[in-house]
C-alpha positions in Angstrom: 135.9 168.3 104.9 136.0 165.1 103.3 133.9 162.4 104.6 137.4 160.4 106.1 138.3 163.4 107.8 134.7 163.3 109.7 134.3 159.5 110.1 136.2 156.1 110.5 134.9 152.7 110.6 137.5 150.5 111.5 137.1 146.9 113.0 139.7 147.7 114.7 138.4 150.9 116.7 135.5 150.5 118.8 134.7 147.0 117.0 134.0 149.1 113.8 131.3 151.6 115.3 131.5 154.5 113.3 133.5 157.2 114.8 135.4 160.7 114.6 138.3 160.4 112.6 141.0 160.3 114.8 139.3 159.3 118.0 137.9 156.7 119.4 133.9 158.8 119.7 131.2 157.4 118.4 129.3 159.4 116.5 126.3 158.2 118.1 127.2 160.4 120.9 126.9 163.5 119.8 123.4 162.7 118.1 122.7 161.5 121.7 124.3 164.5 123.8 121.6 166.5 120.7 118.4 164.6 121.6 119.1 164.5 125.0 118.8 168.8 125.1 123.1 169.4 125.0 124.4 171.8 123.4 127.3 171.5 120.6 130.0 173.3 123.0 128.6 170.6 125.4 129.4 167.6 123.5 132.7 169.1 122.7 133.9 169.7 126.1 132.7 166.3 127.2 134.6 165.1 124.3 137.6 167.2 123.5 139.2 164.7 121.0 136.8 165.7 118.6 137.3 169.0 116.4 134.3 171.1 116.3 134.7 171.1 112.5 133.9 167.6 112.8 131.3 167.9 114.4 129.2 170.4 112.3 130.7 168.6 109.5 128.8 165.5 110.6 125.4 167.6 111.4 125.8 169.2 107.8 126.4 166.3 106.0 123.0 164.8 107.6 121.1 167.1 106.7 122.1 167.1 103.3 121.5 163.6 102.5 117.9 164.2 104.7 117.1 167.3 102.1 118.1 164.7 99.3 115.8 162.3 100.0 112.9 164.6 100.8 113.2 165.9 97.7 113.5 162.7 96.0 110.7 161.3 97.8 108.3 164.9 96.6 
């Protein structure tokens, strides 16, 4: 997925809090449905505007740029 098909930041949606594409979810949730024990399937049903290919989209794309900079910083 491209990165405007995971997240929008629009001043004009959720005073520019980066969100899902096409909703008005802050991403921040899921990371805090994640660190709070939820489950992905959790998150989704809590939040059914946002497409689970989003979601791992999102979780993939952090942990690619964490392996990048680990392996910049070795």
């Amino acid at each position: 997925m491209k990165l405007n098909e995971i997240i929008l930041v629009d001043p004009e949606i959720m005073s520019g809090t980066p969100c899902f594409a096409g909703t008005r979810v802050p991403v921040q949730a899921l990371l805090d449905y994640l660190e709070g024990g939820d489950s992905l399937d959790e998150f989704l049903e809590g939040f059914p505007t946002v497409k689970r290919e989003q979601a791992v989209a999102f979780i993939q794309r952090g942990g690619e740029l964490l392996m990048g900079v680990a392996l910049a910083a070795a």
